[in-house]
C-alpha positions as CSV (number, residue, x, y, z in Angstrom):
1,X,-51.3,24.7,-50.3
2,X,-50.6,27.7,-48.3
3,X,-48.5,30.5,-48.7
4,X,-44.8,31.3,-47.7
5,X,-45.1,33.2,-44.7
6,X,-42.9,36.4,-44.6
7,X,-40.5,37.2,-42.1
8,X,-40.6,40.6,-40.9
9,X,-37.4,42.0,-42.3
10,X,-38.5,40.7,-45.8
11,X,-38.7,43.1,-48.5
12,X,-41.9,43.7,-49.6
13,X,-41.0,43.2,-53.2
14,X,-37.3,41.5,-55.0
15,X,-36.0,42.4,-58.3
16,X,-34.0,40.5,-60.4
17,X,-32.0,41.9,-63.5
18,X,-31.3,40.3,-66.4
19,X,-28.3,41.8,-68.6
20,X,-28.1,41.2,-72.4
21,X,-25.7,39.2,-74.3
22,X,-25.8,38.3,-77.9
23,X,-27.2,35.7,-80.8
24,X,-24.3,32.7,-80.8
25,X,-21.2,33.4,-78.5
26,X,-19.6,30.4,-75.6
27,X,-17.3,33.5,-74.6
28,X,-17.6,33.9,-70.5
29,X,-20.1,36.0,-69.1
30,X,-17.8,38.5,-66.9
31,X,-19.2,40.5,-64.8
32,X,-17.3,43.4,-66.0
33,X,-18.2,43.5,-69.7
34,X,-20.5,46.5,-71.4
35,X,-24.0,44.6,-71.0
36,X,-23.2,43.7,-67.3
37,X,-22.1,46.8,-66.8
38,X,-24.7,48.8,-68.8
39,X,-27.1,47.5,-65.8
40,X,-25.5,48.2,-62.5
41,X,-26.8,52.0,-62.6
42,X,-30.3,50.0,-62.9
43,X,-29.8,47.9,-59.6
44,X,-28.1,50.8,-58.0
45,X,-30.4,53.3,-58.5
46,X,-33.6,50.7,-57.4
47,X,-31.6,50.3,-54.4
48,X,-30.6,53.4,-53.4
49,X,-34.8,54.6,-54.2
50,X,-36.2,52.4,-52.1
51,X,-34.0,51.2,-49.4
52,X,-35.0,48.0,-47.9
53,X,-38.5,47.8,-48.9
54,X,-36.8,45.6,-52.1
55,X,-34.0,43.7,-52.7
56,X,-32.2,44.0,-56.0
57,X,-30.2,41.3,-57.5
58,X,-28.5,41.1,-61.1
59,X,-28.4,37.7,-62.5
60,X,-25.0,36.2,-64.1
61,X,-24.5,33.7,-66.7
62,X,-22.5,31.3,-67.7
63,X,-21.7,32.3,-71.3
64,X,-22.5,35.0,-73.0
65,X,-24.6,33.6,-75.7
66,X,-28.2,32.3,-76.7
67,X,-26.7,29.6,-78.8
68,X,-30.0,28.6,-80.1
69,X,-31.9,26.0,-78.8
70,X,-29.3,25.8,-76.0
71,X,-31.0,29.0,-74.8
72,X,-28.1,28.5,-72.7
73,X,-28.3,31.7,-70.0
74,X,-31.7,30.0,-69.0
75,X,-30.7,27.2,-66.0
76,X,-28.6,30.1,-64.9
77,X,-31.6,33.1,-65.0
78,X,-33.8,30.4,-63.3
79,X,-31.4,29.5,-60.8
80,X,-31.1,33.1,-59.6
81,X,-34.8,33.8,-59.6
82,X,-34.6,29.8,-57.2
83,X,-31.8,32.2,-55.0
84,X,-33.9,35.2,-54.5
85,X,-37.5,33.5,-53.9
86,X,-35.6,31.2,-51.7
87,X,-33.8,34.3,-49.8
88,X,-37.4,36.0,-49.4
89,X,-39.9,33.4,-49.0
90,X,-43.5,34.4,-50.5
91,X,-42.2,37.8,-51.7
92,X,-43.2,38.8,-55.2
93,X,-40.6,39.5,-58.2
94,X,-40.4,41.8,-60.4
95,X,-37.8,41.2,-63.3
96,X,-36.0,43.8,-65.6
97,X,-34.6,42.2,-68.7
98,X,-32.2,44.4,-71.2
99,X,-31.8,43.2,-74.6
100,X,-31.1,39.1,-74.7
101,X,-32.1,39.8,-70.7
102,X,-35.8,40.5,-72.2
103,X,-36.2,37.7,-73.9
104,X,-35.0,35.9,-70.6
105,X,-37.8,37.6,-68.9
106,X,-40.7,36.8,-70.5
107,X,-39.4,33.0,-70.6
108,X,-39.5,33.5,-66.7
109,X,-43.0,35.0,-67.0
110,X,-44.2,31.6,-66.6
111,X,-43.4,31.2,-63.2
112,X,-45.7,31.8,-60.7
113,X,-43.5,33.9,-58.3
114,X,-42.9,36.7,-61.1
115,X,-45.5,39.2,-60.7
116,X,-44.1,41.8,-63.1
117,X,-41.9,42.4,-66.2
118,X,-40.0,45.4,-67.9
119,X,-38.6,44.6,-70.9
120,X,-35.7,47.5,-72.0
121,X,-35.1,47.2,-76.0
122,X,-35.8,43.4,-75.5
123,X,-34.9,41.1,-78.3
124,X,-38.4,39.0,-78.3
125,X,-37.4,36.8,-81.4
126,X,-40.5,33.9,-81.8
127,X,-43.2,35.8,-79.6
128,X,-41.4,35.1,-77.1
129,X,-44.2,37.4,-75.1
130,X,-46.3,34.5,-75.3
131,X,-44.8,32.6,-72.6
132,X,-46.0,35.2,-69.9
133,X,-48.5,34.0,-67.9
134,X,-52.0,35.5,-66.9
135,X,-51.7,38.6,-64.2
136,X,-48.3,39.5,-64.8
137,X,-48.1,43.2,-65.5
138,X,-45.8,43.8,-68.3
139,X,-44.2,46.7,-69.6
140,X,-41.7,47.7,-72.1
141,X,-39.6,50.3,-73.5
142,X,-37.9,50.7,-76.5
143,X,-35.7,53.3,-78.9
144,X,-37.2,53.8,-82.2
145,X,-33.5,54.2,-83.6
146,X,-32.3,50.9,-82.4
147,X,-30.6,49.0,-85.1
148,X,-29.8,45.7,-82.6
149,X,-33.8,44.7,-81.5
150,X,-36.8,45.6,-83.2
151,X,-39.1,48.2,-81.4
152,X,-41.5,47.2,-84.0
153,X,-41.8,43.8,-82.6
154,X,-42.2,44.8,-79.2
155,X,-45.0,47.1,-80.0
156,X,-46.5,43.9,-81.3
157,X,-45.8,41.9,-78.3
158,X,-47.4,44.4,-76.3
159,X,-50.4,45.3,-77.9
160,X,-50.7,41.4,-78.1
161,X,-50.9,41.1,-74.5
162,X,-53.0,44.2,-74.0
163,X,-55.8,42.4,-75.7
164,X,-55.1,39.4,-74.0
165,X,-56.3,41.3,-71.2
166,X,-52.8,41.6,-69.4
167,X,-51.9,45.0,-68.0
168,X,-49.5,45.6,-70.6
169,X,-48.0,49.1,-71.7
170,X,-45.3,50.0,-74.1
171,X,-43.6,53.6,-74.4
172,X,-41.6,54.2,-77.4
173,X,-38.1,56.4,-77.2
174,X,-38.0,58.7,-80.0
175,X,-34.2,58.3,-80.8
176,X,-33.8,56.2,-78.6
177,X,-31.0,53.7,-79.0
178,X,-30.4,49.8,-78.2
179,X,-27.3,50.7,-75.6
180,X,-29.4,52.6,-73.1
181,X,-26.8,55.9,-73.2
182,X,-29.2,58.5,-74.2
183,X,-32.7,60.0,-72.6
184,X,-31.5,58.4,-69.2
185,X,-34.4,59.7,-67.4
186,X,-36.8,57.4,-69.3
187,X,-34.8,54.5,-69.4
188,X,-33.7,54.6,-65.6
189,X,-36.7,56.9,-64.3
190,X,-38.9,54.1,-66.5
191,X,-37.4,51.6,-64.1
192,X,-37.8,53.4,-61.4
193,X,-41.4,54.2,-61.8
194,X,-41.7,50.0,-62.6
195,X,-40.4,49.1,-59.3
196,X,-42.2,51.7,-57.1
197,X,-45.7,50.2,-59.2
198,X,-44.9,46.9,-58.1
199,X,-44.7,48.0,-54.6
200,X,-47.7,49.5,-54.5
201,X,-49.5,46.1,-56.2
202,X,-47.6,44.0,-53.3
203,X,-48.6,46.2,-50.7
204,X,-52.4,45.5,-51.9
């Protein structure tokens, strides 16, 4: 089967984020609550790097919960990921999951069109890592002094995957916490320096 074929004025690379949410809640994802908005200096500051050489989309759900086995912001996480390979045919996608938004991207790690995966404080609760597939480059970052996900678990996930033979790397925030609001220039310059390696690996 051959490949998409892209247009000229296609990005070279698309990023989806993935905001948190929490454990068991059928409240409404709004677009205006603190883990949406804890993520629009993410998307901003991707788009404002690198111009139109990527296009930057953050995902929405329907409720703000896992819910357990309803895994229920999944159908909507896929559904955008459908939107943006659909907007740029044969482009490659790199996702950027926060907390709950983590565990949503390594569940989309199985798809073929995700090429890479940066997991911020991601709540990986059953291995959830191991649903990555072979060549994704993973990374992830996470505070040593967050009390929400474990960073321990992470590093586990990680280092998992590293022998696996993925390209996986983990950096640790000392003091770091879950929300994101302190050393800034790891978490947002960690991003940063994700997307522009993701370019680089599309380009070749």
């Amino acid at each position: 089967m051959l490949a998409p074929i892209r247009s000229r004025t296609s990005p070279d690379l698309a990023v989806l984020i993935l905001p948190g949410g929490t454990d068991f809640s059928y409240r409404r994802f709004s677009p205006t609550q603190g883990s949406a908005l804890r993520m629009y200096p993410f998307t901003a500051s991707i788009q404002a790097r690198f111009g139109t050489r990527v296009r930057v989309k953050q995902a929405q759900y329907r409720v703000y919960g896992w819910n357990g086995g309803q895994a229920s912001p999944m159908p909507h996480a896929r559904a955008a990921l459908d939107a943006l390979a659909s907007e740029h045919p044969g482009v490659p996608i790199a996702v950027i999951g926060h907390s709950m938004g983590g565990r949503i991207a390594a569940l989309l790690g199985d798809d073929e069109r995700v090429t890479d995966i940066l997991a911020l404080a991601p709540w990986w609760q059953f291995a959830d890592w191991r649903h990555i597939r072979d060549g994704v480059r993973v990374r992830a970052i996470h505070g040593d002094a967050d009390t929400v996900t474990r960073a321990p678990r992470t590093a586990k996930g990680i280092a998992e995957l590293a022998a696996r033979g993925f390209d996986a790397e983990y950096l640790a925030v000392p003091g770091g916490g879950h929300p994101m609001l302190d050393h800034l220039d790891v978490w947002q310059g960690g991003a940063l320096r994700f997307v522009g390696e993701a370019l680089e690996r599309s380009r070749r």
